[in-house]
MIGU-762814 format. One line per 10 residues: number of its first residue (from 1); their letters; for each residue y, x, z of C-alpha. Coordinates in steps of 0.1 Angstrom, whole numbers, always signed. Example, Ala and Ser with C-alpha at 12.3 -4.5 7.8 and 13.67 -1.06 7.14 Angstrom:
2
1	AS	-45/+123/+78 ~ -11/+137/+71
//
This chain:
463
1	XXXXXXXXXX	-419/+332/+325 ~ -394/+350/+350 ~ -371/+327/+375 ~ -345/+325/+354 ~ -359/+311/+327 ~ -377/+281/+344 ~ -373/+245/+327 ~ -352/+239/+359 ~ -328/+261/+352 ~ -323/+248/+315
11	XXXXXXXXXX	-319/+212/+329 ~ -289/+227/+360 ~ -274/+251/+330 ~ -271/+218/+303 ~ -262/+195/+329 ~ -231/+212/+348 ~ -220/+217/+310 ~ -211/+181/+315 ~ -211/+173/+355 ~ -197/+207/+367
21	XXXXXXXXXX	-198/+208/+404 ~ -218/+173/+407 ~ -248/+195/+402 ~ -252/+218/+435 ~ -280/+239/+446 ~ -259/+241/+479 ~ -293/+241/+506 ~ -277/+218/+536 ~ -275/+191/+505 ~ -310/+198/+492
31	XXXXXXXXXX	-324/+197/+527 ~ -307/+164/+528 ~ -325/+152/+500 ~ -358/+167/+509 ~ -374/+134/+522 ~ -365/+96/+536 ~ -372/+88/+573 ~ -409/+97/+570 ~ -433/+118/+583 ~ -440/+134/+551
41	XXXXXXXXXX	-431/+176/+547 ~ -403/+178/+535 ~ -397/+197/+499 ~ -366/+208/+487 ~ -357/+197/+456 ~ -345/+231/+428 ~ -312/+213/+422 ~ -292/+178/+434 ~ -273/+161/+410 ~ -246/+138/+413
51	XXXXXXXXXX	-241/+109/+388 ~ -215/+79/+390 ~ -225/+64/+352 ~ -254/+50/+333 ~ -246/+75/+306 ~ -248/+106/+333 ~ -281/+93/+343 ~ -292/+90/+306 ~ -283/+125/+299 ~ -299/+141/+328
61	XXXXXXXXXX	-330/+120/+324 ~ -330/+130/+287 ~ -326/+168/+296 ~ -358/+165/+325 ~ -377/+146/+297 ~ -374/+180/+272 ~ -379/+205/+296 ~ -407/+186/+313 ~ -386/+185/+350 ~ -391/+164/+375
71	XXXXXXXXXX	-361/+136/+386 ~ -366/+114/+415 ~ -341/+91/+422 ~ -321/+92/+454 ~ -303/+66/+468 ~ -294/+65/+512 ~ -327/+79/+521 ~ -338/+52/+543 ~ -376/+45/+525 ~ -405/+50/+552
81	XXXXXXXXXX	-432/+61/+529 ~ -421/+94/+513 ~ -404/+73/+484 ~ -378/+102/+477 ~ -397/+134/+486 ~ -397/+157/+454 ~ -434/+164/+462 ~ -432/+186/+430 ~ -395/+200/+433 ~ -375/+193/+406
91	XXXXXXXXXX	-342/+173/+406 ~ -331/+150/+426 ~ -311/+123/+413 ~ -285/+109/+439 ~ -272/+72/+428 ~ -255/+67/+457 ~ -223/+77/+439 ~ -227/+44/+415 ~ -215/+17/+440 ~ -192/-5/+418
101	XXXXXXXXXX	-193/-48/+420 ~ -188/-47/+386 ~ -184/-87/+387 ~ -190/-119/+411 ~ -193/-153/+393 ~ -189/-181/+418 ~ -194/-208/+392 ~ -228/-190/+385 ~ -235/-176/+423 ~ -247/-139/+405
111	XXXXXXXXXX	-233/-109/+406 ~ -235/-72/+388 ~ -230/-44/+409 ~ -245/-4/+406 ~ -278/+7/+423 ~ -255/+22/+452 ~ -242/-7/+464 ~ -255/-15/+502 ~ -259/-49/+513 ~ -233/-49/+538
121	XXXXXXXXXX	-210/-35/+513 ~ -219/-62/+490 ~ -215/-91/+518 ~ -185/-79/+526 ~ -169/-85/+494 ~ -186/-116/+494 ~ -172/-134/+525 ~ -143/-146/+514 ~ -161/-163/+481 ~ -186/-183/+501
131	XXXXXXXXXX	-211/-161/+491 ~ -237/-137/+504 ~ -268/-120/+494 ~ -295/-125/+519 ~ -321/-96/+517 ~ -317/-80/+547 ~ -344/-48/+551 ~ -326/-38/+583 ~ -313/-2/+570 ~ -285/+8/+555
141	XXXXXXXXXX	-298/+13/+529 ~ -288/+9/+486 ~ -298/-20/+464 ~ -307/+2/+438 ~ -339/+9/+466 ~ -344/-21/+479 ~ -355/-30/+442 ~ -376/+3/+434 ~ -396/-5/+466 ~ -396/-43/+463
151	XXXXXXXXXX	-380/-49/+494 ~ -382/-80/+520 ~ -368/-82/+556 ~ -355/-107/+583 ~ -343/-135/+554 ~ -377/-133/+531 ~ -387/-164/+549 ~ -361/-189/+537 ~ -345/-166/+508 ~ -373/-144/+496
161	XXXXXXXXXX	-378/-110/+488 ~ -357/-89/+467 ~ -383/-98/+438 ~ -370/-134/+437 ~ -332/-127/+440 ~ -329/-99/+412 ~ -322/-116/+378 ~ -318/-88/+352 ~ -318/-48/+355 ~ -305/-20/+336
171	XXXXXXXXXX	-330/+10/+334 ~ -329/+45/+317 ~ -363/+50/+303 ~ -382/+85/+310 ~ -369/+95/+279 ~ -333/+89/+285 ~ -333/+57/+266 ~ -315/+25/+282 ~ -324/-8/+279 ~ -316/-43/+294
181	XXXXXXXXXX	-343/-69/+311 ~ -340/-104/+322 ~ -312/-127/+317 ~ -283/-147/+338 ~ -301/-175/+328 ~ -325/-190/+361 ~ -350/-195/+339 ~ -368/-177/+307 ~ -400/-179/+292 ~ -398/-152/+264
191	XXXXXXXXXX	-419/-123/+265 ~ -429/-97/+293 ~ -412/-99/+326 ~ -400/-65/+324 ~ -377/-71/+352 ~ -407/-78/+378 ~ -420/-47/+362 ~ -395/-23/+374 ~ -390/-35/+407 ~ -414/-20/+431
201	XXXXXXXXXX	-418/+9/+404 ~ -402/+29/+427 ~ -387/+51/+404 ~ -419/+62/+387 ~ -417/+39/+356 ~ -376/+43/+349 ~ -343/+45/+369 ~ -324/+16/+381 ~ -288/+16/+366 ~ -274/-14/+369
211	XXXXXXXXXX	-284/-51/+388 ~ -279/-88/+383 ~ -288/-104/+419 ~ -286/-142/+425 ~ -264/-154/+455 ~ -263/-181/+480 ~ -240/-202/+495 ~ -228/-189/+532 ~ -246/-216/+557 ~ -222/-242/+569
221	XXXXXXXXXX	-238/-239/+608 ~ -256/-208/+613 ~ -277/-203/+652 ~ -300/-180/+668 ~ -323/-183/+697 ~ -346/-162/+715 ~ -375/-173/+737 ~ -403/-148/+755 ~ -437/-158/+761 ~ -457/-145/+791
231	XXXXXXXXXX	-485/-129/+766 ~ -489/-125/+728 ~ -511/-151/+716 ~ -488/-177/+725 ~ -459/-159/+706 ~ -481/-154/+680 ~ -496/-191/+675 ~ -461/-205/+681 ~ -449/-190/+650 ~ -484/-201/+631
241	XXXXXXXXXX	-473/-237/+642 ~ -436/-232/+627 ~ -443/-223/+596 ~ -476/-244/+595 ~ -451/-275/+597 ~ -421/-268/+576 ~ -395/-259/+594 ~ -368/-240/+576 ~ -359/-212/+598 ~ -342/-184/+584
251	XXXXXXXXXX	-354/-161/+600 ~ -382/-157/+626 ~ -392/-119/+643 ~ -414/-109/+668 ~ -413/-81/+691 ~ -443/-69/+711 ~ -436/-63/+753 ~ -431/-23/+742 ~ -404/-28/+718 ~ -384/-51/+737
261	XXXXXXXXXX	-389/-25/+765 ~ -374/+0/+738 ~ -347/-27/+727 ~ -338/-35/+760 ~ -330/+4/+771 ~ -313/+10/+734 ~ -295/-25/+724 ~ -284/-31/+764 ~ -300/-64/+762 ~ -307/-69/+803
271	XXXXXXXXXX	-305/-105/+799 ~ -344/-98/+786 ~ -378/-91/+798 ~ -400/-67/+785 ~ -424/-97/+771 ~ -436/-106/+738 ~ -406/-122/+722 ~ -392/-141/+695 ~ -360/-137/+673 ~ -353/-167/+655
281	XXXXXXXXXX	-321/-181/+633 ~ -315/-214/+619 ~ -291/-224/+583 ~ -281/-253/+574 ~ -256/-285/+588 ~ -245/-289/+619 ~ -268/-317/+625 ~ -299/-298/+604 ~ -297/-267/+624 ~ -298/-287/+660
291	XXXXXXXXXX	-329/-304/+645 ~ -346/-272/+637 ~ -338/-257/+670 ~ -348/-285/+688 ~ -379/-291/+668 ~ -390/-248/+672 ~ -381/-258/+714 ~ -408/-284/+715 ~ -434/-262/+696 ~ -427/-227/+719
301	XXXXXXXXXX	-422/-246/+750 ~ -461/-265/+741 ~ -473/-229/+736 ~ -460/-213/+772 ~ -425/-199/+753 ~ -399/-191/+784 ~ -364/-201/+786 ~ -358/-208/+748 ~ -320/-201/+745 ~ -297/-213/+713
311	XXXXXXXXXX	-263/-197/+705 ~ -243/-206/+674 ~ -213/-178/+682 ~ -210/-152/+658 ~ -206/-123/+689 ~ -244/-133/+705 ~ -259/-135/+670 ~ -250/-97/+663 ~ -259/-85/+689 ~ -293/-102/+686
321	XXXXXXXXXX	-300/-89/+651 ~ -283/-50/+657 ~ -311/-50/+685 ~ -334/-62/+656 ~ -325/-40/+632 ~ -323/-11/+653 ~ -359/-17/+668 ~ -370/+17/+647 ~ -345/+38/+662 ~ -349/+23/+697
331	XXXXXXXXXX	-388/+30/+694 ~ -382/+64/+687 ~ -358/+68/+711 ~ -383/+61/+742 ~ -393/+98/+741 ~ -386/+136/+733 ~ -390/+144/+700 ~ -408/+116/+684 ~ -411/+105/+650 ~ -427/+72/+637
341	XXXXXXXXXX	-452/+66/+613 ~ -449/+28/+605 ~ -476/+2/+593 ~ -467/-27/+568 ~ -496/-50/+569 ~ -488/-89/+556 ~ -516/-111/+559 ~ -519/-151/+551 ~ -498/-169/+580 ~ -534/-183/+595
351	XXXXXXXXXX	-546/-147/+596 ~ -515/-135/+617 ~ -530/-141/+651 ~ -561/-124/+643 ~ -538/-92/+628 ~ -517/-90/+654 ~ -543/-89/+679 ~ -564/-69/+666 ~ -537/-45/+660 ~ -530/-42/+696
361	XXXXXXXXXX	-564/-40/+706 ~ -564/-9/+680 ~ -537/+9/+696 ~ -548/+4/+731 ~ -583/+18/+719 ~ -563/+48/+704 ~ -546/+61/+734 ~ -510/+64/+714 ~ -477/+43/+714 ~ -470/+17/+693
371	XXXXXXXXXX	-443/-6/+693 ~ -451/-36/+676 ~ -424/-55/+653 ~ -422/-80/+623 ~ -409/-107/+602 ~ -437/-128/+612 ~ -429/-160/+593 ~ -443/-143/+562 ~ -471/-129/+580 ~ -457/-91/+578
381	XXXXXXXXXX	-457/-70/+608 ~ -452/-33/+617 ~ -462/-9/+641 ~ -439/+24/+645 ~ -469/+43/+654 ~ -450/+70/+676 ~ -456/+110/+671 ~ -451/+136/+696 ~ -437/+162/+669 ~ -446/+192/+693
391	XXXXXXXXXX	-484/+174/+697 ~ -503/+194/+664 ~ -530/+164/+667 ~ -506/+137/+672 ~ -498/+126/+634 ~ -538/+130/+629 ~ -545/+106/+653 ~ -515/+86/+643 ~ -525/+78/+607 ~ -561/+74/+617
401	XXXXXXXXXX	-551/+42/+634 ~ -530/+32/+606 ~ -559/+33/+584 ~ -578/+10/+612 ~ -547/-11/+612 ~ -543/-13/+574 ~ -582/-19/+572 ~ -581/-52/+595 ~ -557/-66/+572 ~ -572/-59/+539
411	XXXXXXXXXX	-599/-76/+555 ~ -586/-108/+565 ~ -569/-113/+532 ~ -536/-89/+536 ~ -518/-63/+520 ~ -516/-24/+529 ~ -475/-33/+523 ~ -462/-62/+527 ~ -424/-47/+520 ~ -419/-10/+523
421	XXXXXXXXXX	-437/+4/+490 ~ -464/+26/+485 ~ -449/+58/+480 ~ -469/+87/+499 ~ -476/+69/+526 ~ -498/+41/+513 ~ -514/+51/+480 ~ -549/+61/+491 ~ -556/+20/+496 ~ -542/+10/+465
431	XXXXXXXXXX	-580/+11/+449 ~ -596/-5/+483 ~ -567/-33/+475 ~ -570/-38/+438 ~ -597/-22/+421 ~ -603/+8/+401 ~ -597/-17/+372 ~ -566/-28/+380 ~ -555/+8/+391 ~ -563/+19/+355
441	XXXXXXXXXX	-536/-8/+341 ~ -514/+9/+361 ~ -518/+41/+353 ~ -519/+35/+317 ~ -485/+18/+321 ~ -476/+43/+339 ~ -484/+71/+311 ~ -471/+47/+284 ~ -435/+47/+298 ~ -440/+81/+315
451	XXXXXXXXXX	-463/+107/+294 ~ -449/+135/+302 ~ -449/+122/+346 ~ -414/+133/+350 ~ -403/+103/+369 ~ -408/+106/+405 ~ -442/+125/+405 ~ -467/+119/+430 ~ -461/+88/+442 ~ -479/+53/+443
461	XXX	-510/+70/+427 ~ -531/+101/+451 ~ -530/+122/+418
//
């Protein structure tokens, strides 16, 4: 078979019959779309198309599935595990074009939107409805994503994870077929959950086109506070003892002494000390969030917490979570040419002292950098295991002690991923998690929606 007659080029020819110059094989673009903020090689997909409708999605899907191409959906590029590298070339997909709130029901507190909406973009609509959506990964990135890769973040601990606040989903099929799951309804009890099935696919079982997310009420008193501690246990324990009594915080995040070094030089937070610290928000009443704050003082101060401070203005609060969400970019930042390879361990909350500590005690042993980070009140942490790009041992040694990290975990009870996804990254503990058992299930649902393993190849399973 010569070049120009590769299934590829059937699939571009058919498809800019229809999409014209939304399908480009211009090479900036393709390099763009080449991988997510990973480590992975990147690999340039043979074509990047452009769709802004279900139908479009349907038709390119339908044209991959009959020449037996590759599609892997694209949506900001923000996933840490190789989610969007088109290991096998192919097409890539990009969704990001599909960001319409379709509609908002206050009455209902849902809305539909397309799988390019961001969360910010969404919120913003929101404000002025008394509504938000409180998944909040920390990235710009889509909600289309955020439901291929199951994602959590800084508000999983009051509002859960993106699992519980997706109602319904529209998805073309492998084949190019579309079909509807879930319901407006908050409750069902009527055959397979197909909904739960597709999130956290991440894109290998069909394509996200369309979301029905339940929404909350904005908070009438929102505060945050931030107390340091003088060495981790106590940091560590305090949060144990918050959750361990039922406190409501929204939000509760701890950063190691070498990311609030990193925080401190990147956010401009001088006010701070490079000491194991803790992030921490409160929603509720007026009254409710004092009690919470007060109630979280008593605990931190008990455990040797320093100078716990409470703000309820809007400008402190920002500037406390942009340094939170920016803790990735401020890690990298502490050096030359340095990427990060990041752990997502979750473990029960009375495992998390034992995890954490034993994760630092891994990284000492290791000789590398490793800011430490996480949304501790679900017992998920992160380490942006830092690699020296120019260093031809440095991401060797890097995922060795992610394996040692991701090893401690499984064995006090924990997850490999506690909210990024498996993608590249992760899929050689999926059988030391689950089984060989339980990994043939998912295979075979895999190759039951999938045969011909055009959607998103490569991923969550090593082969």
């Amino acid at each position: 078979m010569t070049a120009q007659t590769r299934p590829v080029d059937h699939v571009i020819a058919a498809a800019r019959e229809f999409l014209g110059e939304r399908v480009t094989l211009n090479t900036a673009i393709r390099e763009q779309h080449a991988r997510g903020e990973d480590t992975t090689i990147p690999v340039l997909p043979d074509a990047v198309i452009f769709a802004e409708t279900t139908e479009e999605v349907s038709q390119v899907v339908a044209l991959c599935h009959r020449h037996g191409v590759p599609v892997i959906a694209f949506g900001a590029g923000t996933s840490l595990e190789g989610h969007v590298t088109p290991v096998r070339a192919g097409i890539s997909l990009d969704l990001s074009r599909m960001n319409a709130i379709i509609d908002v029901s206050q009455d209902d507190m849902d809305c539909l939107i397309e799988p390019g909406v961001t969360r910010h973009q969404l919120n913003d609509h929101l404000r002025d409805q008394g509504l938000f959506f409180p998944v909040d990964p920390g990235s710009h990135c889509t909600i289309g994503g955020m439901c291929a890769t199951r994602a959590s973040g800084t508000n999983a601990v009051r509002y859960g994870t993106i699992r519980e606040n997706v109602m319904g989903l529209e998805v073309v099929l492998a084949d190019g077929r579309v079909i509807n799951t879930g319901s407006r309804t908050r409750k069902a009890a009527n055959g397979y959950d197909l909904t739960r099935l597709m999130i956290g696919s991440e894109g290998t079982l069909g394509i996200i086109t369309k979301i029905r997310l339940r929404l909350h009420g904005i908070p009438e008193a929102t505060s945050a506070a931030v107390v340091q501690f003088p060495e981790m246990r106590g940091c560590v324990e305090s949060v144990i003892q918050v959750m361990q009594l039922g406190i409501p915080v929204a939000r509760i995040e701890l950063l190691d002494e070498v990311q609030m070094a990193a925080c401190i030089a990147y956010s401009k937070l001088e006010a701070l000390d490079p000491l194991p610290t803790l992030f921490l928000e409160f929603h509720g009443t007026e009254a409710g969030v004092r009690e919470q704050a007060e109630a979280v003082k008593e605990i931190v101060t008990e455990m040797g917490g320093l100078g716990f401070a409470w703000a309820a203005d809007q400008e402190t609060r920002n500037k406390l979570w942009t340094a939170r969400h920016n803790a990735y970019y401020a890690a990298i930042a502490t050096g030359p040419n340095l990427r990060g390879v990041t752990t997502d361990v979750c473990v029960p909350i009375s495992r998390l002292a034992d995890a954490i500590l034993g994760a630092k005690e891994d990284i000492l042993a290791s000789g590398l950098s490793a800011p430490l980070v996480g949304h501790v009140g679900d017992g998920n942490f992160h380490t942006v295991i830092l690699v020296d790009q120019g260093d031809p041992t440095a991401l060797d040694r890097a995922w060795a002690l992610d394996r040692q990290i991701v090893a401690r975990g499984l064995s006090l009870g924990g997850t490999c991923s506690g909210e990024h996804g498996v993608g590249m990254g992760k899929a050689e503990f999926l059988e030391q998690e689950h089984g060989m058992e339980a990994l043939a299930v998912m295979r075979g649902i895999k190759n039951a929606l999938d045969p011909k393993g055009i959607l998103n190849p490569g991923k969550i399973f090593r082969n």
